[in-house]
N, C-alpha and C positions, 0 to 999 in steps of 0.2 A: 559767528564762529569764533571760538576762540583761538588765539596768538599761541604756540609752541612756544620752547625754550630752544636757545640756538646750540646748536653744538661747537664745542671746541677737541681742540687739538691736546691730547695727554701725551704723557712719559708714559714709559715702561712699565714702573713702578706707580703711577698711577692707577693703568689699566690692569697690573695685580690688583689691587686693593678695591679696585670700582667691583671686579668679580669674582672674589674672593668670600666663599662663603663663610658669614659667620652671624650667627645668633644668640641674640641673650638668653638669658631663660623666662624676659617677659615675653617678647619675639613667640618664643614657641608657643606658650600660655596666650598670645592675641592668636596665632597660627589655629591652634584647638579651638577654642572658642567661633572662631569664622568656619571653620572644617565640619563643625557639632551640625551645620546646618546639611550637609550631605545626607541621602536618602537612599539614592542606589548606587550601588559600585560606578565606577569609571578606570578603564585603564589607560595608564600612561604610557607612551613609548618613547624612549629616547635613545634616536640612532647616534653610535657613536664609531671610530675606527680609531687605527694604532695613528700614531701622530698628528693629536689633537690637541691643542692648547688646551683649550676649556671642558673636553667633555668629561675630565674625572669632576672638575666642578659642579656640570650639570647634574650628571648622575647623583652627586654627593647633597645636592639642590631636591632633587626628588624624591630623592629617598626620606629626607627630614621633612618633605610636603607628606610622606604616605605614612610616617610614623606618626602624625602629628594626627592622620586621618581617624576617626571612632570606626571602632567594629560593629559588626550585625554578624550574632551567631558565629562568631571566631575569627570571620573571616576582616580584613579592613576592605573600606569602602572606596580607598584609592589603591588599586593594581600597578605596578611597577615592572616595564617588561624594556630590560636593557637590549639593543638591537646592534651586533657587532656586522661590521660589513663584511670583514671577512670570511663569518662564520653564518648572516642569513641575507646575503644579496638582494634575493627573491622579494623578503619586503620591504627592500629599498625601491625597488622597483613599484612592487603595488603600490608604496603610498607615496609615489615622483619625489621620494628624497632625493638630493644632489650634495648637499652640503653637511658638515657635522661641525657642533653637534646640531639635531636638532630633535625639539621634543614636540611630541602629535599626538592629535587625537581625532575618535569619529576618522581611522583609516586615510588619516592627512588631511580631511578636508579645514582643518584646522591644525595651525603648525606656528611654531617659534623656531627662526633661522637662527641661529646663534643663542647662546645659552638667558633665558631669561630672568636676567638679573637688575639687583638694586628695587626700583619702582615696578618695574615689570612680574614680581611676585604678584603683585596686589591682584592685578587683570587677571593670571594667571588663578589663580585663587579662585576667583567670583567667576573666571569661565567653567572651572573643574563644579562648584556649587550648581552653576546654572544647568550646566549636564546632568547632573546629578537630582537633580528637581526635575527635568525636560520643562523647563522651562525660562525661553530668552530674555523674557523680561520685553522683549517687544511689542510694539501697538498692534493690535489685532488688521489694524489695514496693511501696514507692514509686511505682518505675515502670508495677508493674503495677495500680494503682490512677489512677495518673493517665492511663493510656490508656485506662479506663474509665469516664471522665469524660464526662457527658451535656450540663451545661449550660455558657453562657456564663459565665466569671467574670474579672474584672478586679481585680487585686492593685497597688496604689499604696503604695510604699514612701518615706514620704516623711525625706528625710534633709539633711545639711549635709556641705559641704567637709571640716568639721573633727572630722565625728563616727567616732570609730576603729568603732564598731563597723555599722556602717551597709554599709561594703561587701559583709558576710556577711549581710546581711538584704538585698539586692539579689541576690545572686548567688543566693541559696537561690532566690529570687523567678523570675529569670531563667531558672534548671534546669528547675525548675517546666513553665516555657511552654516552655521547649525540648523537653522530654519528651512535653507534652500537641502540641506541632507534629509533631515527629515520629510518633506515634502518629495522625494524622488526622485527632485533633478539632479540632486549634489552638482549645481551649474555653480556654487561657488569656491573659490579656496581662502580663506583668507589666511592668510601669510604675516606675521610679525617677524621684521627683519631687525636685528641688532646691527648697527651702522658700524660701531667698530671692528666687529669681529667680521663684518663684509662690508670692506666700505671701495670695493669696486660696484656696486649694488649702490650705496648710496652718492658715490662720485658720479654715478653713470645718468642719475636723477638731479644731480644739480642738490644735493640736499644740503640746506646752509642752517635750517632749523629743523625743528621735532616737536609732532609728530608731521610727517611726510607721506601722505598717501597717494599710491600710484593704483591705477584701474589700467587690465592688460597693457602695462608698461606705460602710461600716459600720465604724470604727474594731474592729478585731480586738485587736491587740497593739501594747504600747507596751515598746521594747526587743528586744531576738533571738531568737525562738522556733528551738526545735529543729524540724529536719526533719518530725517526725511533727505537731508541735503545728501548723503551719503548713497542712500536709497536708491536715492533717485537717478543719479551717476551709473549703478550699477545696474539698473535697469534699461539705461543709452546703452552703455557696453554690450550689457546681455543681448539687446537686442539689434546690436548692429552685426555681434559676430551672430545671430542666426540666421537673418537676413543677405549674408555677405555667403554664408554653409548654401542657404536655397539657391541663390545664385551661382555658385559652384555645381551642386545637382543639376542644375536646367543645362548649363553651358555644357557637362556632360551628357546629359542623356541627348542634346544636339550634338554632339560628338558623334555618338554612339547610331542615331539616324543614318548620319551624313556617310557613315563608313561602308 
């Protein structure tokens, strides 16, 4: 497993400038070039409300990710769909937003809590590709364990703008619930949580380095787990919380006898 980078403590004027969007014009031209491998559409949504720090940033983040995207027959192949709270509750709701900004996809079961900035482009990127192929990049046994997947579980990768290796502990995260959506359990969520812009979220974990990954709230790994180490984690989880659901059932339907 690899070692994370630690997080420290910024200024004000730090945390400007760490999320602060701005691109060259090589930036955009690498941006094209990585984008050119997209195949089918993918929409993005980024919920955002009035008194947001960051969300005119993210917004202004996505939009340069969808201009940069190639078209098929007029249309571009990254959709862009801005989600005000005020004005559509309803899919804050359907896809268990709580926090903004935050940008989803595959109807939340993949999500960035806070604005995915700095290093956090790159995952971002290759997760929009990898959708866009329908394909995880994952090992075929993998796959077929994660569509075997019974319970709920929620994966929180909690990371920074500036952590290099952070992007590849989100995208593994990401695959993850792509595989478990496609498959019909949608039993995952994975979650990339930006620490500063919620760092009662990452206080709450004890986070001293990055990446940080929690499985239904339980600090698992701290640094990059391989594919299987990972896996395997959310396979304990999945299957305690379904085994933990039948034993609730039985306890009721003794209930239900007895009355």
């Amino acid at each position: 497993m690899v070692e994370g980078s630690e997080t420290t403590a910024l200024t004000y004027e730090g945390l400007e400038k760490m999320f602060k969007v701005s691109f060259t014009s090589e930036d955009i031209e690498e941006l094209k070039e990585a984008l050119s491998e997209l195949k089918n559409p993918v929409t993005i949504y980024t919920f955002i409300d009035t008194d947001c720090q960051y969300c005119k940033n993210t917004v202004e983040l996505i939009n340069i990710l969808v201009d940069a995207a190639p078209e098929i027959n007029g249309q571009k192949l990254l959709k862009h769909e801005v989600v005000k709270k005020k004005d559509r509750s309803e899919l804050f709701r359907k896809f268990s937003i709580s926090r903004i900004p935050t940008v989803a996809l595959i109807e939340g079961y993949i999500r960035y809590t806070g604005m995915p900035a700095g290093e956090e482009v790159r995952g971002l990127v290759e997760t929009l590709i990898r959708l866009s192929q329908d394909d995880s990049g994952l090992t075929e046994s993998s796959k077929q364990k994660i569509a075997a997947l019974r319970g709920s579980t929620h994966i929180e990768v909690i990371v920074t703008p500036t952590c290099p290796y952070c992007p590849y502990a989100a995208l593994l995260a990401n695959m993850i619930a792509y595989e478990a959506y496609k498959a019909g359990s949608k039993a995952v969520v994975a979650d990339t949580v930006e620490a500063y812009e919620n760092p009662d979220i990452a206080d709450g974990y004890g986070v001293m380095s990055v990446p940080t990954i929690a499985i239904n709230k339980r600090v698992e790994f701290i640094g990059l787990p391989y594919e299987s180490q990972l896996l395997d984690k959310v396979i304990e989880h999945s299957e305690s919380v379904w085994r933990k659901s039948k034993e609730k059932e039985k306890l009721l339907d003794l209930l239900k006898e007895m009355e």
